[in-house]
N, C-alpha and C positions, 0 to 999 in steps of 0.2 A: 277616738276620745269621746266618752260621754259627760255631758252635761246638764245638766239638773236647772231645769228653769223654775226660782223661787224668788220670794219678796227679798233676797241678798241685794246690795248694792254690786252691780254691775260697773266694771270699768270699761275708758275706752278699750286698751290695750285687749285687755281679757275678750271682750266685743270682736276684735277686728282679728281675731286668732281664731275663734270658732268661728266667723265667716272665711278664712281662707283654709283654713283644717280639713281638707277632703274628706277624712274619717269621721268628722264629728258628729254627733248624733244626740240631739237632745231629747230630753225626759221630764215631762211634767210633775213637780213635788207631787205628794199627797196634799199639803198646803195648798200649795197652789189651785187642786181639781177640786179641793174641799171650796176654796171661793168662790171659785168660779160656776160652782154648780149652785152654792148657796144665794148667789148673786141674778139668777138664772129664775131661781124658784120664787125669788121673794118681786120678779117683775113680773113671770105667771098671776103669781096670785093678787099682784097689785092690779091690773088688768082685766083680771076675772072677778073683782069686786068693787069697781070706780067706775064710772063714766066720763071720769075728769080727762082732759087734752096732755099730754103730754108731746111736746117738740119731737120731733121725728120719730114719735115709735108709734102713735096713733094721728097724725099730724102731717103736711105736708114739708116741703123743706124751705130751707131761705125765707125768701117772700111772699110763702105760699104756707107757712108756715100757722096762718088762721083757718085751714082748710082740713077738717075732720074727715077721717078716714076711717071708712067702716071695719067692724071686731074680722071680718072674713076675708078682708081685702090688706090684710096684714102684712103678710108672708109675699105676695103680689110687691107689693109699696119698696119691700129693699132690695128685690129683685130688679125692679125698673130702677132703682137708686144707681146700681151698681151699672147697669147698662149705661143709662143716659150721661153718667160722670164720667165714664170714659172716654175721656175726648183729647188722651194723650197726642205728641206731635213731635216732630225733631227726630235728634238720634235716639235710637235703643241704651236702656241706663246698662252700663255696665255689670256685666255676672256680679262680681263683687259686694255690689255698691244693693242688688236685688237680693243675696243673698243674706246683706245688712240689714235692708228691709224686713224682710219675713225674721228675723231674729229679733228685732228692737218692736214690731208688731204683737210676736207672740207675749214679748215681756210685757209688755203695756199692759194687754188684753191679761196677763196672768194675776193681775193685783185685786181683779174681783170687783172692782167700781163700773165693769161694762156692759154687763148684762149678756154677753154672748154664750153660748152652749157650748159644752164642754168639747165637744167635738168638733166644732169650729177652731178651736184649738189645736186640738190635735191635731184637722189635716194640714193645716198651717205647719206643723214640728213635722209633719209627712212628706210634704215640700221641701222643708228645709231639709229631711234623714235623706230622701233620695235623690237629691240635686235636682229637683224637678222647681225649674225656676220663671216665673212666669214674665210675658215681655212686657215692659214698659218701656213710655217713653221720657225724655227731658222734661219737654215743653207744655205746661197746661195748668203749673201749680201756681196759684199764688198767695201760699203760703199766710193763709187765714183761717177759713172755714176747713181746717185740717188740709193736706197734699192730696184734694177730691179725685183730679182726673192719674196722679199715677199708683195712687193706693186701690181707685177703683179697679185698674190693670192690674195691681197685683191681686185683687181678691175677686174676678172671673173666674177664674179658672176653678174658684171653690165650687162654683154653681156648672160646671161644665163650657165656660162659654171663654172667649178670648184665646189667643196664643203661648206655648208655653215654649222652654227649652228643655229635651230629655234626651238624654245619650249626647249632647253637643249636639241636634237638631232641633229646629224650630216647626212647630208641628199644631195641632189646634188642639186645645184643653181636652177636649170631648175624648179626643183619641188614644188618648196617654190614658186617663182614666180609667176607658176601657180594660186599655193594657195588663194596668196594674190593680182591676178589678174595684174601684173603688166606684162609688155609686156619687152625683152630683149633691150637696148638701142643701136641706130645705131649709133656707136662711126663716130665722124666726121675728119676732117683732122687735126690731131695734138695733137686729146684727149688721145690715148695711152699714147702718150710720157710724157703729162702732168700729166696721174696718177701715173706713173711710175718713170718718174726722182724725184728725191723728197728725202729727208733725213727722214720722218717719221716713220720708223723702228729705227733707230737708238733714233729718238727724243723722240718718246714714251715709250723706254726703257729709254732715260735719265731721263724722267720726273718723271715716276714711283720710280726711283732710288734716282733722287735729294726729294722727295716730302718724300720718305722712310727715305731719309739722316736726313732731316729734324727733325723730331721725334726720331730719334733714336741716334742724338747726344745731344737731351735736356736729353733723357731716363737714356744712359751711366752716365749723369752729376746724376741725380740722384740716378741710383744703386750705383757710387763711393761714393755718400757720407754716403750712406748705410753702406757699405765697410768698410769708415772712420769708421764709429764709432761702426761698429764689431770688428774691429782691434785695437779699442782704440789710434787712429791716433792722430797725433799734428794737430793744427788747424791753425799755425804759417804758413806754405807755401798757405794758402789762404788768407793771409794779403794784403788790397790792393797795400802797398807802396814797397812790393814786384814786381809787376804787372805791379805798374805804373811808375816804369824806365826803364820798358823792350817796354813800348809802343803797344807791339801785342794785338791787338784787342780783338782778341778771347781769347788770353788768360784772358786779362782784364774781359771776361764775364762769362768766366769757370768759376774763381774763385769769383766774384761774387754770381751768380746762387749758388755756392757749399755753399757757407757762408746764402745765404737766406735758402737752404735747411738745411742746420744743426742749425739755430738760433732756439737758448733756451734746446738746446739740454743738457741735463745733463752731459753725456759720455763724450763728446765732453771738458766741461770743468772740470773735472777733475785732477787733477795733474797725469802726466806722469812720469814714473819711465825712460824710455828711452830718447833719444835726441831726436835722429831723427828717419824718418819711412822710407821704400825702395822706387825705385823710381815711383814703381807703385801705389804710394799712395803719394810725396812727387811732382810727376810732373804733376799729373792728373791735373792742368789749362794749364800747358804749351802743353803737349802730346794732349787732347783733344783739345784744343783752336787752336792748327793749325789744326785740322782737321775741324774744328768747320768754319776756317776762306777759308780752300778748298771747302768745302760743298760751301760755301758764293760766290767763284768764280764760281765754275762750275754750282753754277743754274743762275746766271748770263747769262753763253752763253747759255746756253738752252733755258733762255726766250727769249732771241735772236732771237733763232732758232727759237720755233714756232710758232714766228710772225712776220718769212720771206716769201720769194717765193722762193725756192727753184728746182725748174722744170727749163727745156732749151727746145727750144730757149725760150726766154721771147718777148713778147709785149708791147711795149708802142705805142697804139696809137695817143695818143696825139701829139709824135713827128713822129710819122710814120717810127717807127725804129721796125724790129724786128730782135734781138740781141743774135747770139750764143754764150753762158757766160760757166760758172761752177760751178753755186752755189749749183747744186748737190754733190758737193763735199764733204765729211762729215770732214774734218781734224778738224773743231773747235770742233766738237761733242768726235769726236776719243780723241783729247788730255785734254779733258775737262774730259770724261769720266776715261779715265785713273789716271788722277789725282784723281778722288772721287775716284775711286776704290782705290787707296793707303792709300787715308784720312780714308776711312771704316775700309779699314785693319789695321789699325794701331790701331784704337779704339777698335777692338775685340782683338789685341795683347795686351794689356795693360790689357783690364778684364782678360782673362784667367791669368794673373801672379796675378791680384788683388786675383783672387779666389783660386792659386796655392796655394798664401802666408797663404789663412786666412785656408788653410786644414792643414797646415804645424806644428799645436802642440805649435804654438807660442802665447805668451801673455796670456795664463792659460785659451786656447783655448783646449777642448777635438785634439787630432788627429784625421784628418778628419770628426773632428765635429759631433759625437756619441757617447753615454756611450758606456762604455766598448770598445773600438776599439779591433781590432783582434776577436773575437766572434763577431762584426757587421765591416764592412766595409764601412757605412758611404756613405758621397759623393767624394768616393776614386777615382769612374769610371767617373763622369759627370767631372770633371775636363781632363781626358782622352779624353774624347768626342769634347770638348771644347777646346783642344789642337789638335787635329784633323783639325776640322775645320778650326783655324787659318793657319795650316800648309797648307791646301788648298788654304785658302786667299793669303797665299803669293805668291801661285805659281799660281793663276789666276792673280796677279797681275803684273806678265809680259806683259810691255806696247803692245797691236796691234798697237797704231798710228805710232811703228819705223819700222812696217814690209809695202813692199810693192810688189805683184805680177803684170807684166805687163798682161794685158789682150785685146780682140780684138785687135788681129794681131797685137800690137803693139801702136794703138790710143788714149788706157785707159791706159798710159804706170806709171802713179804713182795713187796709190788707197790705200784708209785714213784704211781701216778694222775696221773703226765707229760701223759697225756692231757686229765685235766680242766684240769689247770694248765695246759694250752697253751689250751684252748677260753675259759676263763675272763680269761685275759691277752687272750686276742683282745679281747674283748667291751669291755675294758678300754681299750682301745687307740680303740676306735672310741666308749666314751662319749667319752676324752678330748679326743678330736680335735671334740667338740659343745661340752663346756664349754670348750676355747677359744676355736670359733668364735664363743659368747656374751659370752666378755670383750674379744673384738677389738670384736664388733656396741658392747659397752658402751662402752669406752674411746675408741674410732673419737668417737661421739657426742658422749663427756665431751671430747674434744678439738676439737671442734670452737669446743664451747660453751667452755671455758678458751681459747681464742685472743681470742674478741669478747671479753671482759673487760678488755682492755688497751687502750690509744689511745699510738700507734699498734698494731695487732692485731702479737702477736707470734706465732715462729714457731717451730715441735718442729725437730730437724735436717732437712738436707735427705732421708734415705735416710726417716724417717717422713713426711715429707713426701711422699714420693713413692708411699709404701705409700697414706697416706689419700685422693691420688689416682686412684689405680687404683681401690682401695678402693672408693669413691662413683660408680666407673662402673655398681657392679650394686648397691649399696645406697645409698641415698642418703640424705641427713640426717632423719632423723624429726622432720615440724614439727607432728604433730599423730595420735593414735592410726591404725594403719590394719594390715594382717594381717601380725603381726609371725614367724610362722611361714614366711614368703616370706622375711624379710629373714637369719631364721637357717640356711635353708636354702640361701642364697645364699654368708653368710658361709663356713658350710662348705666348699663347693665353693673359695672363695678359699685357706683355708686349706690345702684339699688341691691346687691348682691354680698358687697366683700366689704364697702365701707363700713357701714353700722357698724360691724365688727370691733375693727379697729377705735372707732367713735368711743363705744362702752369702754375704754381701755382709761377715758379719762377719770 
């Protein structure tokens, strides 16, 4: 697949397809090289006729930033830039999440406000055409004076230096270059600062995270209504005129979506012996719909995000200003991020109680949902598992955007921690996608078991119908204790694999 990196508006979706697209191969507009080159020339000659300081391109950096730097000692200045801010730490970021990087990087740098050489570009789109992905790590950002120490790690390797990955081996820059005969690039006046200030750590964790959000709040809408009707739920709190005096948006489409996924469902209309159902079943459009409607804002600012410029100083030479700003500053990212992480979390608090309730012996449900309980155990522990989990969610959901350490000497004196808040929403994102796959594993089962209760056996609609036959192609009904860590780690792969599917059907 090729694609054309231009001043278009960039989606997440679109983003997070060309970084998992094995084939993709990007291509710099004419627009774009015309910027970029023009952008290039007019710091040349701004340079070769002023004496004036400019912030990191003839300038030292941070709090060092009153410290002039000789016309010769240029090229030198972002060379040691990039050395000395790499001071990555923790785990290696994910291929992914690296190959997000260098894509949301290249875009930045293609709008023409950064002064870097054309070519700096390109081997950037070179990295990204040959999979050649460079190592970084988690821990070092805090997300203010741009993602310093893991942007620095991705842009070593332009200069020959740092670790990359090629062929799925981890190998040193210098070596691969060789390989593929390319010669190290001679960073120019002001290219450090430019690969380097920059929120794309942070944003390529959003994007992966808003893009996960995505899918996995249509998913929850579908496992709950799976729930519903193992539980033998009322169908009364997804009425629309319920919905539609409260006005909330998302709620309005939880409950929607839930009513399209249970039409024609037999269970579903049945007469109920009870009133009402708990609130894990009774609020799921309100509980999901505001998460549903946070998803909704925070990838908002993220698209924002990576179809800014976020590097300093910035150029316009059109007016012949070049302008020390802050748009490396990650605060919209940090509180945008913060917020999905609580939206997430809320939506795996709600399954685990859905899946607490339907193991709990209620409504002519086995206990823990297995003959004979006590000589089998059932799915007694994945619900443990799954309450684990959430209890982690809560507590990664302590906001980063309210903490701030001051840094260089005092210059960097308030900083967003965009970064933890992006690492943290990750982590977020992928318990969630477990404790769903536990409440599908539970509900699948309790459904089962709620069908044979009837004579004749009734039936959930046809689209869950269809889900719990796929479903039982790789898990199959549990008649009797046996290694239920097989069966969750199967559900999973379902849910990242086969659900969406179904999901879009709403």
């Amino acid at each position: 697949m090729l694609h054309t990196i231009s001043t278009a508006r960039l989606s997440i979706a679109e983003a997070c397809l060309l970084a998992t697209e094995t084939g993709t191969q990007l291509h710099l507009s004419p627009e774009v090289c015309h910027k970029i080159t023009a952008c290039r020339s007019y710091l040349d000659q701004k340079l070769s006729n002023t004496e004036e300081n400019y912030y990191g391109i003839n300038t030292g950096f941070g709090s060092l930033y009153n410290v002039t730097i000789s016309k010769n000692a240029l090229r030198e200045l972002q060379n040691n830039l990039l050395l000395s801010h790499a001071c990555g730490m923790g785990n290696e970021v994910p291929p992914q999440i690296v190959r997000l990087m260098l894509l949301l990087k290249i875009q930045s740098l293609a709008y023409g406000y950064s002064g870097v050489q054309l070519q700096t570009v390109q081997r950037l789109s070179d990295f990204f055409n040959h999979h050649l992905l460079p190592v970084i790590y988690e821990q070092g950002s805090l997300g203010a004076s741009g993602d310093l120490a893991p942007l620095s790690h991705l842009s070593l390797p332009l200069i020959g230096r740092g670790e990359v990955y090629y062929g799925g081996v981890k190998q040193p820059a210098a070596a691969v270059l060789e390989q593929l005969g390319w010669q190290p690039l001679q960073l120019q006046s002001k290219e450090g600062l430019a690969l380097i200030n920059g929120t794309q750590f942070m944003s390529a964790y959003a994007v992966w995270c808003a893009n996960k959000a995505a899918q996995l709040t249509a998913c929850a809408d579908l496992i709950a209504a799976i729930s519903f009707d193992a539980y033998d739920a009322h169908s009364s709190p997804l009425h629309p005129l319920v919905h539609k005096i409260r006005q909330q948006q998302g709620q309005i489409t939880v409950a929607a979506r839930l009513r399209r996924f249970l039409k024609g469902s037999q269970i579903i209309k049945q007469p109920k012996k009870h009133v009402q159902d708990p609130y894990s079943f009774r609020c799921v459009p309100q509980v999901h719909g505001a998460s549903a409607d946070a998803v909704t804002y925070a990838s908002e600012i993220i698209t924002r995000e990576i179809n800014a410029v976020t590097d300093n100083p910035l150029l316009f030479p059109d007016d012949d200003l070049i302008i020390s700003g802050g748009n490396f500053h990650g605060q919209p990212l940090a509180l945008a991020l913060d917020f999905l992480a609580i939206a997430l979390s809320e939506l795996g608090s709600i399954s685990e109680r859905r899946t607490f309730t339907l193991l709990s012996g209620q409504r002519n449900l086995p206990a823990f949902l297995v003959n004979k309980p006590g000589l089998h155990s059932g799915l007694m522990i994945p619900q443990y598992a799954a309450a684990a989990l959430v209890s982690q969610n809560k507590q990664l959901c302590t906001p980063a955007s309210v903490d701030s350490i001051t840094s260089s000497n005092g210059q960097e004196d308030h900083v967003s921690m965009g970064a933890n808040a992006a690492t943290k929403c990750y982590r977020i994102v992928e318990n969630l996608e477990r404790i769903l796959a536990i409440e599908l594993l539970t509900a699948t089962q309790a459904l089962n078991f709620r069908k044979k209760l009837s004579e004749p056996e009734l039936k959930s609609s046809s689209l869950i119908e269809q889900v719990l036959a796929d479903y039982r192609k790789t898990t199959p009904f549990i008649t009797a204790d046996r290694l239920l860590q097989t069966d969750i780690a199967q559900s999973v792969k379902f849910v990242q694999n086969r659900l969406p599917d179904y999901a879009k059907q709403s």
